[in-house]
N, C-alpha and C positions, 0 to 999 in steps of 0.2 A: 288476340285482340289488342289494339293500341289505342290508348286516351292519350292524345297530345294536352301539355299542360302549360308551355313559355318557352321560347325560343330569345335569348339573349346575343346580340351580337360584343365579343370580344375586342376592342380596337383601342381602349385606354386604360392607365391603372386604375381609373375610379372603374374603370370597367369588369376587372378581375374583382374588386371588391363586392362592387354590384353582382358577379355571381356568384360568391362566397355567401351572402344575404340572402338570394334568393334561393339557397341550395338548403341553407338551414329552416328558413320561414316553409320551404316545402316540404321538407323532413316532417317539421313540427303541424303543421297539416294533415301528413299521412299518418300522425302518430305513429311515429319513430319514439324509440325510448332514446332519453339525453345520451349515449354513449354513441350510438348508430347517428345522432342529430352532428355530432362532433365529428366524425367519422368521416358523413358523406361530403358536410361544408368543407374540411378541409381536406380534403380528396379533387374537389372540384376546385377548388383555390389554387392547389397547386399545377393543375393541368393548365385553369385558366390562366396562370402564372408563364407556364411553358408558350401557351399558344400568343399571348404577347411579345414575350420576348423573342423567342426563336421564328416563329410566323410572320408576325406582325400583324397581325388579326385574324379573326376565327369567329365561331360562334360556339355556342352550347346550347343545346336542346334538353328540357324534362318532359318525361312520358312515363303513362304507369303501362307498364305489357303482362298479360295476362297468358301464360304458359301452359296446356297442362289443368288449369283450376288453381296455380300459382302464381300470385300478381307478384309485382316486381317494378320499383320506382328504378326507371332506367333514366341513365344522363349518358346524352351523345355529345361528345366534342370533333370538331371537325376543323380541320384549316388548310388551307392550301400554299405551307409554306418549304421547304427543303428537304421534308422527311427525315427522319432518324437514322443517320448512317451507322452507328453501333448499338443497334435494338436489343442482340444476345447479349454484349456488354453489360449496357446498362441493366437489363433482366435478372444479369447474374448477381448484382450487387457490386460491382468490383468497378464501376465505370465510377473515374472523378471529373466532373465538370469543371473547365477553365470560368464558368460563373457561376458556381455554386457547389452544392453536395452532389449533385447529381442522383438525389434518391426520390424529386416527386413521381415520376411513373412507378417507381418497386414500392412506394410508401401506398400511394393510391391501390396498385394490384392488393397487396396485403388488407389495407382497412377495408374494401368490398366484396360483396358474394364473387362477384364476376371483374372481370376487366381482359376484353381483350384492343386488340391493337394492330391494327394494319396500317403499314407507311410506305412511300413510294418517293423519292427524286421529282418526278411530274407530277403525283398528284397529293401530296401532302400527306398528313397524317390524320388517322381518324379513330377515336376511343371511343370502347362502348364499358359504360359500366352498369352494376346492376345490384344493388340491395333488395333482399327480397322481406315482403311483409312477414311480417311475427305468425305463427300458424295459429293464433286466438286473434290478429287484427280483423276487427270488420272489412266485405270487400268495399274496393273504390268502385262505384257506378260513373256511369257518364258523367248525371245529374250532381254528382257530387266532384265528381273533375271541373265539371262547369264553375259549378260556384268556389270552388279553390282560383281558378283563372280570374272568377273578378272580383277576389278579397285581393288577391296580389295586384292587382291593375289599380285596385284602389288605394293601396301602396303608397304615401313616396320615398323612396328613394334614401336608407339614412345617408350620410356624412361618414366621410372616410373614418373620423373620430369615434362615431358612434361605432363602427364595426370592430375598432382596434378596441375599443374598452369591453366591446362583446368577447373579442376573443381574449384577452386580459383576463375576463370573467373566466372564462372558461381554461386556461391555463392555469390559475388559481384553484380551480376545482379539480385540475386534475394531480395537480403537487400535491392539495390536501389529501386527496385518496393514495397517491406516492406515500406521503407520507406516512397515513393509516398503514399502508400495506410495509411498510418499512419497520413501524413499531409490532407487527401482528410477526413478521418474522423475528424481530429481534426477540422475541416473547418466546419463539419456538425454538430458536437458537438457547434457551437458557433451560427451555424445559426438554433439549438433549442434552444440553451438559449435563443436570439433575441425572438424567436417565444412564448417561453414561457412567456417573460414579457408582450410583446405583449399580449397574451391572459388573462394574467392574468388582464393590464389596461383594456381588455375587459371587463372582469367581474366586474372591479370595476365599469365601466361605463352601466352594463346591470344593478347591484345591484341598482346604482343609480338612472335609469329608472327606475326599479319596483317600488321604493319607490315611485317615483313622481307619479307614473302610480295609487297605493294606494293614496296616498292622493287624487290626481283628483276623485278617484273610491269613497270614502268615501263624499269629496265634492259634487259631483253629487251625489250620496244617500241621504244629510243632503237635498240640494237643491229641490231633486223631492218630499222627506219628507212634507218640509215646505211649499214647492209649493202647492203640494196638500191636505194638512189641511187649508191654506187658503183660493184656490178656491172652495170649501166643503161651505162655508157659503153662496157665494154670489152665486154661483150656484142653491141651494136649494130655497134661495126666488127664483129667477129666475121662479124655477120652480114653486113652489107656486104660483105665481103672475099669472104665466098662466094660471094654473090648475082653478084659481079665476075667471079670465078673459073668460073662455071658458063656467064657470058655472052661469055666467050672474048675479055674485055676484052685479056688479056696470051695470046693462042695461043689453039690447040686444046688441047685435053685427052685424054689415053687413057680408053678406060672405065673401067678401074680406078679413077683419077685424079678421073675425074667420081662415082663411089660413093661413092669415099671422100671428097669433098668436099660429098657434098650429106649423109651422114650427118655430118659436121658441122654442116650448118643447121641441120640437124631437131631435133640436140643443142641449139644455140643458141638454138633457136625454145622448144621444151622450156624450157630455163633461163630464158628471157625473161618466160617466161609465169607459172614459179613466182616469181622475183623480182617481179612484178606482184601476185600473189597476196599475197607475203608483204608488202609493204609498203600493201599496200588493209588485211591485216590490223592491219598494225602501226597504221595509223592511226586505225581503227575502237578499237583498244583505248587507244591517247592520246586517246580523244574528239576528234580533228579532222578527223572527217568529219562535212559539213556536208548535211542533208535538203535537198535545192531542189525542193519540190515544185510543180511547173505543173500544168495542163489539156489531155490529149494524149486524142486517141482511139486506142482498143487495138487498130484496125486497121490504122494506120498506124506502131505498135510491130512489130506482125505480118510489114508487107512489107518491113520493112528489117532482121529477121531472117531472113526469107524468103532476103533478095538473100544477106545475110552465112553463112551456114549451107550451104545447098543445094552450094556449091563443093566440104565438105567430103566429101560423100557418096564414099565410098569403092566403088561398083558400082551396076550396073544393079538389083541384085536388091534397093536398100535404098530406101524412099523415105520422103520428107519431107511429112508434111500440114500444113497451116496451114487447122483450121477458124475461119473469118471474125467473129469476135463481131457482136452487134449493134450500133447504133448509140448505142453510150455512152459516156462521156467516163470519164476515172477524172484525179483529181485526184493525185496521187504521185508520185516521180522515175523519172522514164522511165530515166533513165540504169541505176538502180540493179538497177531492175526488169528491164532488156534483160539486164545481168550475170548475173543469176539465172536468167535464161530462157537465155541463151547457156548456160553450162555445165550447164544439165539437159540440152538439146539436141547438147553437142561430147560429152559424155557416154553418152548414148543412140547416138550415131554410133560412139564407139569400140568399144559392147559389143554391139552389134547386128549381128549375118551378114546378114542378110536378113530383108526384113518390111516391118514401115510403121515411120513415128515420129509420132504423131499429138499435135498442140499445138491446145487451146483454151482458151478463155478462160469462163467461167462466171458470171454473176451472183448471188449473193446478198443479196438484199433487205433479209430478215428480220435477217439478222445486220450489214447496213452493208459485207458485204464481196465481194470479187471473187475468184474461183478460180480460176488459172491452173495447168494441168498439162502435163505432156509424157510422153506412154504409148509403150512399143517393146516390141518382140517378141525382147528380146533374152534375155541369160541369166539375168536375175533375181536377186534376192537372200534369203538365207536368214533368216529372223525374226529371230535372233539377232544376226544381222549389222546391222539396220536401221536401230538406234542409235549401235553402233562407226562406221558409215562419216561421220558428222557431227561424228566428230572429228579434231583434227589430228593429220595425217602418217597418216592410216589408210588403209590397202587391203586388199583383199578379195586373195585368191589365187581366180585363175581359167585355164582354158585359154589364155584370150587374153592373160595377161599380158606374155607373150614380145614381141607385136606390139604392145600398148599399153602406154603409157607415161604413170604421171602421177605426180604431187606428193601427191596427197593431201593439198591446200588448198583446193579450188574448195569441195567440198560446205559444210565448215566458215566459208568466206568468206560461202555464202550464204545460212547460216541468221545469222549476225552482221547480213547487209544485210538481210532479213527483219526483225527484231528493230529497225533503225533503221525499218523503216516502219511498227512498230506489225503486224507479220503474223507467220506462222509458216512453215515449211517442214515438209516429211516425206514419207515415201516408204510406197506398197503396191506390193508384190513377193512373186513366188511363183516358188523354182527351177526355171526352164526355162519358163514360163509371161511372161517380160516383168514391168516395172516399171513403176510409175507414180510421178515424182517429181511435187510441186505444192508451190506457192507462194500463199499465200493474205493479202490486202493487202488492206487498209480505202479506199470506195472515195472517201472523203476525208483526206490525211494533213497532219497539223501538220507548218509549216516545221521543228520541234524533233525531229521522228518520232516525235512521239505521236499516237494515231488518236484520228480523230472520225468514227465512223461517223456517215453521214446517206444518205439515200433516194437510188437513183439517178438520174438527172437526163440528161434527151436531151441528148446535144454539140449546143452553139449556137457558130457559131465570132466569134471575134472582133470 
C-alpha cells in the first residue's frame, strides 16, 4: 500500500532548499528520531542538489509504503536529464567529480535503509530511497497522511537563511557529539595505557615467579638427588642384615622373631624402591637422563619380563600372559621401556585377586608407532580418578590398600619416561571391570628422545 504525501518540482536553488525543508518537516511528522531527521534531509539535499545541476530539473516525490506490515517513508527523485555514465565509479567511492566530491549518491546510499538507482542516456535518472519506521513507531493511516499533507500546505516556505542556520544548528550538534565521542575515547585511550602498565608489572611479577618457581624446582631435584644416594647405603645393609638374619647366619630364630624380621625387609624392599623412583625422577627433571636408543626385538623384551615378573604372582588363581609380537624390531631404549612395562605389570599384580594379566605389544603403521598394553581383571579405576593417579604421591583408596603398599611414584615416573621417548602413556578402566594401562612409543626414537616415526622394518640381526 502507497500514501502519497508531496510531490516537489526541482527547477531552482531556492528549490533544492525547499526540499531539504520539506524532507526534514516530514521526518519530524513521521517521528523520526533527530539522527534519522538529519539523515533523510540531507540525503534529499544532495540528490536534489544533483538533479539541478546536472538535469536541470526534476522533481521529488514523499510517500509512506507499506511492505510486508513494514511502513517505510520512501522519497522518489526523478529527472530527465543525461543519466550517469559512471554509476559503478561513483558506487565504488573512487569517482572524483570535476564539480565537486562526487560523493552525494554513495553519501545518500549509506545514510538510508534503501537506495537504489536506475539511469539511462534517454531517459534520465531515477532514485528510490527508503527509511523504514522504528519497530515501536505507531502506523501512518491514510487519515493521518492526510492531515500531514495540509499541515505542510499550510506551510510557508522558510527563506534560504532560515534553512542555512537550521543546518548550522544541526552541524553544531553534531561536532558537539564529535566531540563527546572524541573526549569518551580519549578516556579509554588512558584507561589502556593504565591497563597496559598494569599488565606489563604483571609480567614482571609472573617472570619473577617463574624464576623462583625454577630455583625451588632445581632445589627439590638437588634434594631428592642427594636424598636418595644417601638413603641407598643404609637401606641396603638394612636389607642385608635381614636377608642374614632370616638365613640363621647368627642362630635359629622364633617365629615371632622371623615375622618381625622379614616385615622389616618388605619395609626396606618398599623404601628401596621408592628411593629408586625418586631419584629416576629427580634426574629426569635435572635433564640427565640420557636416551640410549638401540635395535632390540620386542620379543625378546617380552621373555625376560616373562622370567622377572611371573615370581611375583601372588596365587594359583592369577595368571600372567605374554602375547608374542610379531617379528619386528623397534628401535628405542629397551631399558626405559622394560621400566614402564614392569610397573604396569607389579601394578596389575598388586590390584588383581584373580584372572589373567594380559601384555601385548601392537603395531601401528600409519601412525610410525608401537602399542604396548598390559590389561587385568582387577579392580579398576573410576574416570575421575584416571588423570589423578599420573600424579605424584597419588593413590586411590581401595579395599586392598591395607595389603598393598606403594609410593605413588611408579605411574608418574612413567609417563616422564614416555615423554623422553617421544610416546604417551594412559590408562582405560571401568570399576570392577579391570584396567588397561598402555604405553605407546615411536617405532624409531632419536638418541635426544625426539621421535621419528618411519615404517616398520623386519628385525635383520646384526
Amino acid at each position: 500500500m502507497s500514501l502519497r504525501i508531496l510531490k516537489i518540482a526541482i527547477g531552482t536553488e531556492l528549490d533544492v532548499v525547499g526540499a531539504r525543508q520539506r524532507a526534514r518537516e516530514i521526518a519530524v511528522l513521521c517521528g523520526f528520531a533527530m539522527q534519522d531527521q538529519v539523515r533523510i534531509a540531507t540525503s534529499v539535499s544532495e540528490l536534489a542538489r544533483n538533479v539541478f545541476n546536472y538535469a536541470h530539473g526534476g522533481k521529488v516525490e514523499f510517500s509512506i509504503e507499506d511492505a510486508g506490515g513494514v511502513q517505510a517513508l520512501q522519497i522518489r527523485i526523478d529527472d530527465q536529464g543525461p543519466g550517469i555514465a559512471d554509476l559503478e565509479l561513483v558506487l565504488s567511492g573512487r569517482y572524483q567529480s570535476p564539480t565537486g566530491m562526487g560523493l552525494g549518491i554513495l553519501g545518500a546510499r549509506r545514510l538510508m535503509d534503501r537506495c537504489d538507482i536506475s539511469t539511462a542516456p534517454a531517459s534520465g535518472t531515477h532514485i528510490v530511497l527508503q527509511k523504514r519506521f522504528a519497530s515501536d513507531a505507531p502506523r501512518m493511516t491514510a487519515r493521518m497522511v492526510g492531515d500531514m499533507c495540509a499541515h505542510l500546505n499550510a506551510l510557508a516556505p522558510d527563506s534560504m537563511l532560515g534553512e542555512v542556520q537550521q543546518q548550522n544548528q544541526e552541524l553544531l550538534g553534531t561536532l558537539d557529539e564529535l566531540k563527546a565521542r572524541q573526549e569518551e575515547l580519549l578516556q579509554l585511550t588512558r584507561e589502556l595505557e593504565e591497563n597496559n602498565r598494569a599488565v606489563k608489572m604483571l609480567y614482571a611479577e609472573l617472570d619473577e615467579k617463574a624464576a623462583h618457581l625454577r630455583r625451588a624446582d632445581q632445589a627439590k631435584s638437588r634434594f631428592l638427588s642427594n636424598m636418595s644416594h644417601e638413603f641407598r647405603t643404609p637401606l641396603s645393609s638394612i636389607r642385608a642384615l635381614a636377608k642374614l638374619l632370616l638365613a640363621r647366619a647368627d642362630g635359629e630364630l622364633s617365629d615371632e622373631q622371623e615375622k618381625q624380621v622379614n616385615y622389616i625387609l618388605q619395609g626396606t624392599v618398599a623404601m628401596n624402591e621408592m628411593v629408586d623412583d625418586l631419584l629416576d625422577l629427580a634426574k629426569i627433571e635435572a635433564g640427565k637422563v640420557d636416551v640410549r636408543a638401540e635395535r632390540f626385538l620386542v620379543a625378546d623384551m617380552f621373555s625376560t619380563l616373562r622370567g622377572l615378573m611371573r615370581p611375583l604372582l601372588h596365587g594359583p588363581d592369577l595368571a600372567l600372559i605374554f602375547l608374542e609380537p610379531a617379528a619386528l624390531a623397534l628401535h628405542s631404549d629397551q631399558g626405559k621401556l622394560s621400566q614402564i612395562l614392569r610397573n604396569f605389570i607389579s601394578n596389575a599384580i598388586k590390584y588383581t585377586e584373580r584372572g589373567e594379566i594380559t601384555v601385548r605389544a601392537t603395531v601401528l603403521p600409519e601412525q610410525g608407532m608401537m602399542h604396548f598394553s598390559v590389561a587385568d581383571t582387577g579392580l579398576g579405576i573410576a574416570k575421575a580418578d584416571q588423570t589423578f593417579i599420573f600424579e605424584e604421591f597419588s593413590q586411590i583408596e581401595n579395599r586392598l590398600q591395607t595389603r598393598v603398599k606403594g609410593t605413588g611414584l611408579g605411574l608418574p615416573l612413567c609417563r616422564k619416561l614416555a615423554d623422553l621417548l617421544g610416546g604417551a602413556v594412559g590408562v582405560d578402566s571401568v570399576p570392577g571391570a579391570g584396567s588397561v594401562f598402555w604405553v605407546s612409543v615411536p617405532l624409531t626414537c632419536a638418541q635426544e628422545g625426539g621421535a621419528v616415526p618411519v615404517p616398520p622394518q623386519p628385525y635383520q640381526p646384526d
